[in-house]
VEXVODO-102552 format. One record per residue: x, y, z of N, C-alpha, C in turn. Coordinates in steps of 0.1 Angstrom, whole numbers. Layout:
<nodes>
+-------+-------+-------+-------+-------+-------+-------+-------+-------+
:   npx :   npy :   npz :  capx :  capy :  capz :   cpx :   cpy :   cpz :
+-------+-------+-------+-------+-------+-------+-------+-------+-------+
:     X :     Y :     Z :     X :     Y :     Z :     X :     Y :     Z :
...
+-------+-------+-------+-------+-------+-------+-------+-------+-------+
</nodes>
This chain:
<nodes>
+-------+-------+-------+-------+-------+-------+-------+-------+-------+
:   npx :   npy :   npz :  capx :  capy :  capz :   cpx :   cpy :   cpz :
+-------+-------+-------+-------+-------+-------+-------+-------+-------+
:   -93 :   268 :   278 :   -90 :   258 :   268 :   -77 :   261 :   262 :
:   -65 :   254 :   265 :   -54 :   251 :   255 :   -59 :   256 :   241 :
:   -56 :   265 :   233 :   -53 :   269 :   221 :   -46 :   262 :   214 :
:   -34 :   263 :   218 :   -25 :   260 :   209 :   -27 :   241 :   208 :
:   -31 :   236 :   215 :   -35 :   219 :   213 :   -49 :   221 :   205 :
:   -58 :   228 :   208 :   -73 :   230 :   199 :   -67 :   232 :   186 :
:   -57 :   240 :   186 :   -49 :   241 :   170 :   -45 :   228 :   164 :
:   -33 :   221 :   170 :   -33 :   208 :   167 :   -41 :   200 :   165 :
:   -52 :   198 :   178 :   -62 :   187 :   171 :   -67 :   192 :   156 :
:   -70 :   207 :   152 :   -77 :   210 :   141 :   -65 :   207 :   131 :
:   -56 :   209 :   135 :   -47 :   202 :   119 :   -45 :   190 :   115 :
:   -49 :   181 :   131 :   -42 :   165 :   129 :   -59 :   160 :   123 :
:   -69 :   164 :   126 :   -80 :   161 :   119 :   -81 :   163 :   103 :
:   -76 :   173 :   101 :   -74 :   179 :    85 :   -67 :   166 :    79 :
:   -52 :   166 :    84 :   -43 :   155 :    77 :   -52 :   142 :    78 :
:   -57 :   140 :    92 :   -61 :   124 :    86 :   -75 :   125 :    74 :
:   -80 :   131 :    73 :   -92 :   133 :    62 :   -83 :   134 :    50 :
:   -72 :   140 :    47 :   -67 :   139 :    38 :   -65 :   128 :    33 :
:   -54 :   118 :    46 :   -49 :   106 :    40 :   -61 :    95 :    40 :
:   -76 :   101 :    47 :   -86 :    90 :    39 :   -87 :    91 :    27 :
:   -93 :   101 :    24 :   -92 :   111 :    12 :   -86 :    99 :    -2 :
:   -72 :   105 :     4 :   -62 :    96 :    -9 :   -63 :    84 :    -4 :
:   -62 :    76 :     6 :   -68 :    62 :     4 :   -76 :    59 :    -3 :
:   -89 :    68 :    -6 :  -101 :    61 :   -14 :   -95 :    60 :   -28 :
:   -89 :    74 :   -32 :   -83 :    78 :   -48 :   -74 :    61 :   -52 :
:   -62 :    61 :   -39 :   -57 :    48 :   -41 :   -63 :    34 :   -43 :
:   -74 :    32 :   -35 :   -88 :    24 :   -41 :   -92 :    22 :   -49 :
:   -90 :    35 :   -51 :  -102 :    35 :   -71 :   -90 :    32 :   -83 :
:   -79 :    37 :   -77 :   -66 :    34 :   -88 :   -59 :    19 :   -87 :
:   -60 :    13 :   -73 :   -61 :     0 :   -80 :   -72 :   -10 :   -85 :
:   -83 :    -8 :   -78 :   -91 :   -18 :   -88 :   -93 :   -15 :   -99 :
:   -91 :    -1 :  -109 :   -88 :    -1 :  -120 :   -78 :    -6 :  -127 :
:   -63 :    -8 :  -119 :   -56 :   -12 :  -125 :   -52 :   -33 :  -128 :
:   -63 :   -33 :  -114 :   -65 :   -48 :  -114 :   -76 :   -52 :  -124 :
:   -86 :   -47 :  -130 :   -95 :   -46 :  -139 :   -90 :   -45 :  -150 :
:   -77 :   -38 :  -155 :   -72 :   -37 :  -164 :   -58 :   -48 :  -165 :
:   -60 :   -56 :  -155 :   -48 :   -70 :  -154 :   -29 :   -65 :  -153 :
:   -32 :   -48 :  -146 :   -19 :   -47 :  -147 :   -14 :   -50 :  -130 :
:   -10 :   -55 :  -129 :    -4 :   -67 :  -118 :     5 :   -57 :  -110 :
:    11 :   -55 :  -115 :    25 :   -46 :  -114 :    21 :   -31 :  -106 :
:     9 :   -22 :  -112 :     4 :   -12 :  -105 :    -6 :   -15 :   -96 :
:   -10 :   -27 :   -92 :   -23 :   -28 :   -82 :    -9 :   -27 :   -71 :
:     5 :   -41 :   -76 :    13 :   -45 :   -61 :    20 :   -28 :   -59 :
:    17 :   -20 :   -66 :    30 :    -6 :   -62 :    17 :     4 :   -54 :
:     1 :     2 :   -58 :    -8 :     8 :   -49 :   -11 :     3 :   -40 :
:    -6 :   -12 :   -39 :    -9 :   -18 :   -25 :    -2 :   -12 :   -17 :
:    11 :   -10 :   -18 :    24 :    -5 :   -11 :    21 :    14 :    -8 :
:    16 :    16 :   -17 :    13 :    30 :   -10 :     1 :    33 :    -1 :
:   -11 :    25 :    -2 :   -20 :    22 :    10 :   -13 :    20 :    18 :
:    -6 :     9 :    21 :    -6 :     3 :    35 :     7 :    15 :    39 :
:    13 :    24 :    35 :    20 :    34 :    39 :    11 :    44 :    44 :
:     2 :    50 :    35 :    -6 :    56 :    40 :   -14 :    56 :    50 :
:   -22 :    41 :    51 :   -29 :    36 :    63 :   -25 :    37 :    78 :
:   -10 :    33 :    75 :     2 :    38 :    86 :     2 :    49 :    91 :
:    -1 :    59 :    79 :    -1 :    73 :    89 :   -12 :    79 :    95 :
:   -25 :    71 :    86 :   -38 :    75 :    91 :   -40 :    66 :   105 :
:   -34 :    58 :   104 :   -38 :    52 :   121 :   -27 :    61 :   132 :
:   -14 :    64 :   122 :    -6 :    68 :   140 :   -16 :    86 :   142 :
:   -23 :    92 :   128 :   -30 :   103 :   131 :   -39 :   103 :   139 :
:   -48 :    90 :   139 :   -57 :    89 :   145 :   -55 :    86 :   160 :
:   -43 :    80 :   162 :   -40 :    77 :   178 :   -39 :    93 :   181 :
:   -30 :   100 :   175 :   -28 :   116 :   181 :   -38 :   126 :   181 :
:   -52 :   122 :   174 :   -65 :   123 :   172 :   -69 :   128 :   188 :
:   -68 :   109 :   191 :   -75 :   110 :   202 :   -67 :   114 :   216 :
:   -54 :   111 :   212 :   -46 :   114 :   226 :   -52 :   127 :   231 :
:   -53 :   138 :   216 :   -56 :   154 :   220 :   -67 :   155 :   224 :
:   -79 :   145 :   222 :   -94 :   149 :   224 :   -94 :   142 :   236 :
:   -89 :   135 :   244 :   -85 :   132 :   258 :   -80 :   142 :   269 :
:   -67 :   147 :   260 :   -61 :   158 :   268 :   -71 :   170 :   273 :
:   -76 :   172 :   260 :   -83 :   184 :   260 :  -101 :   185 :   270 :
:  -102 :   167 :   269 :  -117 :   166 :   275 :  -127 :   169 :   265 :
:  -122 :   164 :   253 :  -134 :   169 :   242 :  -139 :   152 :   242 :
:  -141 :   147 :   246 :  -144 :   128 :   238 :  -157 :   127 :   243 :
:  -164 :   120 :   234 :  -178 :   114 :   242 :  -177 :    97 :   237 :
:  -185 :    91 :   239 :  -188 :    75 :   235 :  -190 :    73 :   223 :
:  -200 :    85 :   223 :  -212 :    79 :   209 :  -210 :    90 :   198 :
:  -203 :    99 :   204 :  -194 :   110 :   190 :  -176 :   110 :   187 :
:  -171 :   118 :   180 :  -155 :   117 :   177 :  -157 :   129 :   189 :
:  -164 :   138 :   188 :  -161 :   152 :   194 :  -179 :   154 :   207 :
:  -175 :   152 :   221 :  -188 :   161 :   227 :  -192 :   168 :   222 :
:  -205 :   173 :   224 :  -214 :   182 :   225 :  -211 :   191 :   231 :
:  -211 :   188 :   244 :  -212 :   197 :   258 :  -201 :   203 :   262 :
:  -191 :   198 :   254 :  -176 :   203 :   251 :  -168 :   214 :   243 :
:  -179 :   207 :   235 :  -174 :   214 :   219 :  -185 :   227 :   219 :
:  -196 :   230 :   226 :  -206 :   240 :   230 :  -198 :   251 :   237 :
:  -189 :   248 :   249 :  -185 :   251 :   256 :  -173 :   264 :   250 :
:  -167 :   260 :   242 :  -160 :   267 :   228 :  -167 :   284 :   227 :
:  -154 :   286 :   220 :  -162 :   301 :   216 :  -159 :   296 :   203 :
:  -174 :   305 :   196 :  -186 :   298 :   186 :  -174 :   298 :   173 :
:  -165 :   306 :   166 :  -156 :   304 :   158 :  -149 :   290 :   159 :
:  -145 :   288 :   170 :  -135 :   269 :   168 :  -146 :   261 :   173 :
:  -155 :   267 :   175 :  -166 :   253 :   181 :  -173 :   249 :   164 :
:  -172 :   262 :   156 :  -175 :   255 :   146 :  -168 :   249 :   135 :
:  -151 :   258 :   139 :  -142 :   249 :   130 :  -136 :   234 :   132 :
:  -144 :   231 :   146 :  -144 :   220 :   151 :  -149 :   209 :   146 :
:  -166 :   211 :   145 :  -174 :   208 :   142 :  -178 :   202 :   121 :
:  -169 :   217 :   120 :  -166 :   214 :   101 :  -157 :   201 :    98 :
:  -146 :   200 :   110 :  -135 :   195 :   108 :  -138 :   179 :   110 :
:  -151 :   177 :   121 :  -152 :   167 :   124 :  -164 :   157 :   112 :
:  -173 :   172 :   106 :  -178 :   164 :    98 :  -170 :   159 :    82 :
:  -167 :   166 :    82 :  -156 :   162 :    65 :  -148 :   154 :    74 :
:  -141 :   148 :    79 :  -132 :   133 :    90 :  -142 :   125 :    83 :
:  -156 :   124 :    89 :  -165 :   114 :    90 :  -170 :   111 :    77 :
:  -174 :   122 :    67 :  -179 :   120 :    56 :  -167 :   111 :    45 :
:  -150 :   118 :    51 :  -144 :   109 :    40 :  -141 :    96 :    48 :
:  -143 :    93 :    58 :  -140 :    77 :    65 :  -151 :    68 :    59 :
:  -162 :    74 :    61 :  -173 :    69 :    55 :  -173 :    65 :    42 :
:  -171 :    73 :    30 :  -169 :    72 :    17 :  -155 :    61 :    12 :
:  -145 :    58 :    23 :  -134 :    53 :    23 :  -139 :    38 :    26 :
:  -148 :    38 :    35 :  -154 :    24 :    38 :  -164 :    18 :    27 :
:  -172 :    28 :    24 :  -181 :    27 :    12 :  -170 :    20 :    -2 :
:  -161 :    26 :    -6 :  -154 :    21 :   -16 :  -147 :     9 :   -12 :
:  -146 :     8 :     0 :  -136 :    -3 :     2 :  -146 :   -19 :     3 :
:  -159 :   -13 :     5 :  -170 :   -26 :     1 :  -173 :   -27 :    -9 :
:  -170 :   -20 :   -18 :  -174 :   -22 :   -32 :  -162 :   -31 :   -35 :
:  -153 :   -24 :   -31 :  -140 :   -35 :   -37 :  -139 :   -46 :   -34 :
:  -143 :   -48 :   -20 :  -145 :   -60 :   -19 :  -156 :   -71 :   -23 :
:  -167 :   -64 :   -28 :  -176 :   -72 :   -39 :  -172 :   -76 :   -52 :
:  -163 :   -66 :   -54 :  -160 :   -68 :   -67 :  -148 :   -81 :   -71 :
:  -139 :   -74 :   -57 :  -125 :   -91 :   -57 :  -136 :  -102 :   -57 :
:  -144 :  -104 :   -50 :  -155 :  -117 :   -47 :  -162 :  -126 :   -56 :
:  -163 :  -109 :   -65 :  -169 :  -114 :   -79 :  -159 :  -122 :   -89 :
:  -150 :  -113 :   -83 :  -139 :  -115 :   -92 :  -134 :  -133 :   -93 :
:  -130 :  -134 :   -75 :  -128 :  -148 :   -73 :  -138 :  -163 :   -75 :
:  -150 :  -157 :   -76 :  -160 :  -163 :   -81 :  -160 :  -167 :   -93 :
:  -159 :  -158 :  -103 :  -154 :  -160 :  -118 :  -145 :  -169 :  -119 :
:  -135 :  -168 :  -113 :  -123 :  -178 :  -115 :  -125 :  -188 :  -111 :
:  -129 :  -191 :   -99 :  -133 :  -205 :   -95 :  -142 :  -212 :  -103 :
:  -152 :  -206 :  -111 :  -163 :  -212 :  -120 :  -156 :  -214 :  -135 :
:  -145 :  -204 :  -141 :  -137 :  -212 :  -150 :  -129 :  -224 :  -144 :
:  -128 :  -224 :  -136 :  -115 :  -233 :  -131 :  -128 :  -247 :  -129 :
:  -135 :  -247 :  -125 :  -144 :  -262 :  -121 :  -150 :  -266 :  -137 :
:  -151 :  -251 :  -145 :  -156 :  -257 :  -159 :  -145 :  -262 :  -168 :
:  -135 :  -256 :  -163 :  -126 :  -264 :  -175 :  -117 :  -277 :  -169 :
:  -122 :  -282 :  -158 :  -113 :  -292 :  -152 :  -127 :  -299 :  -144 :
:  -141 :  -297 :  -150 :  -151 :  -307 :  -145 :  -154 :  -318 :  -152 :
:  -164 :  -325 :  -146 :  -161 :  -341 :  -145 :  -167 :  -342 :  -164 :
:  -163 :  -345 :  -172 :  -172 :  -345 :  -187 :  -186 :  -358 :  -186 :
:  -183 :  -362 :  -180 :  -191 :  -380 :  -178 :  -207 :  -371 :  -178 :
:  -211 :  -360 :  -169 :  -224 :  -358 :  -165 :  -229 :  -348 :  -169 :
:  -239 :  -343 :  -175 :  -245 :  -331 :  -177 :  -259 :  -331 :  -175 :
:  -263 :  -319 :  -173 :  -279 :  -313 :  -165 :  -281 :  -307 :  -180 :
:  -297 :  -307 :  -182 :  -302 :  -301 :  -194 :  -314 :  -299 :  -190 :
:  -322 :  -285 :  -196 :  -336 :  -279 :  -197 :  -341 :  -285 :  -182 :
:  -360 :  -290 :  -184 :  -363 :  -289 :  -172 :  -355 :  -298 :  -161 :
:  -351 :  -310 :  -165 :  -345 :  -319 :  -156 :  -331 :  -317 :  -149 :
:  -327 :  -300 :  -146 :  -316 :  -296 :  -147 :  -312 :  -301 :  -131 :
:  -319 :  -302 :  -124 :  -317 :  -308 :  -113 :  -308 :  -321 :  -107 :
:  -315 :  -328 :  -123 :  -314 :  -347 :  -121 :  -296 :  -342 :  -130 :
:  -283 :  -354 :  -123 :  -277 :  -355 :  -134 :  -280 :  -366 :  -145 :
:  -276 :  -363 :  -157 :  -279 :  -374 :  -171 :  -265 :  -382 :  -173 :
:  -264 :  -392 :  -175 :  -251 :  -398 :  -180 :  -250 :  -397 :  -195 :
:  -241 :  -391 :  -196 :  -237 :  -391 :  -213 :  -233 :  -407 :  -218 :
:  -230 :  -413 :  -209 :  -222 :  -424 :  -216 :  -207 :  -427 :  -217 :
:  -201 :  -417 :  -216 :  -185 :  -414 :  -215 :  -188 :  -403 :  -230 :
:  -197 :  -397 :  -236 :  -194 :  -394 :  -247 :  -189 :  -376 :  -245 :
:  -189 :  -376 :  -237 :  -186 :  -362 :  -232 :  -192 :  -349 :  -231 :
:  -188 :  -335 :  -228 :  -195 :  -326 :  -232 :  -194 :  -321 :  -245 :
:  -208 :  -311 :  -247 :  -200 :  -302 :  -266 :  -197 :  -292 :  -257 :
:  -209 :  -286 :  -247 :  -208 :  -271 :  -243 :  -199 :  -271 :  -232 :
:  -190 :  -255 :  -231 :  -185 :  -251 :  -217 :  -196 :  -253 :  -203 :
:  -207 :  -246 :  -209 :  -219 :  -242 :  -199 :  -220 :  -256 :  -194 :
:  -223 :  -273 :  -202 :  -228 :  -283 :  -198 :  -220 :  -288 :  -187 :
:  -207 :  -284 :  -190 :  -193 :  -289 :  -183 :  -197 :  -280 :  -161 :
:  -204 :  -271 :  -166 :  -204 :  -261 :  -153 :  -219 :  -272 :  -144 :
:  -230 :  -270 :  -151 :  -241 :  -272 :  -150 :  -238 :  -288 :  -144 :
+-------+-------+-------+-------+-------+-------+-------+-------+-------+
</nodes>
């Protein structure tokens, strides 16, 4: 086994866990700062993701180029079995450490990044329900059990925001 590439792949694994790593941090630091309406620091952490994302994908191309070279790849893992067994037991385990902290922060990176995306959804949902309430039709409103049926006011309009939604 190439050493000195078994070395590389264990460093180029380290860096990209890192730059998941700080992806997530970058995650969590802009939907706070989009939460807090500052506009200005979400567009300057957008710009550092997608820098970063840049380097975790060209890492991950050199990921795999090495685990090709080397004949470590399987289908259904990042790293064989029968490969990584083959190892003497010191790098077969620092292999093995390296590949589970990879997976635990990609994983945790995905995890945050669906929350975020629940939360923009929520977000955009909100807005679209002010925007239909304060620019809906005033003529109609739904009340108690018959919320179903619309009621004609008459032209007399709404009192409530909620009747204006409803």
């Amino acid at each position: 086994m190439d050493q000195e590439r078994l070395t590389l792949l264990l460093d180029v694994i380290k860096e990209e866990e890192r730059y998941y790593r700080r992806l997530k941090e970058l995650s969590l630091e802009e939907r706070d700062a989009l939460v807090r309406g500052e506009i200005a620091a979400v567009e300057q952490g957008r710009e550092r993701c997608e820098q970063d994302l840049e380097k975790a994908r060209e890492l991950s191309t050199k990921r795999q180029e090495l685990i090709d070279e080397l004949e470590l790849g399987s289908d259904d893992r990042l790293l064989a079995d029968s490969a990584v067994s083959a190892l003497d037991g010191g790098q077969a385990e620092r292999l093995r450490h390296a590949e589970d902290k990879l997976k635990a922060a990609a994983t945790e990176l995905y995890l945050e990044n669906k929350r975020n995306l629940g939360a923009a959804q929520r977000t955009l949902d909100y807005l679209s329900f002010s925007l239909k309430a304060f620019e809906g039709d005033r003529d109609e409103v739904t009340y108690g059990r018959d919320a179903n049926k619309k009621v004609s006011t008459g032209g007399i309009g709404v009192t409530k925001l909620i009747d204006r939604q409803a």
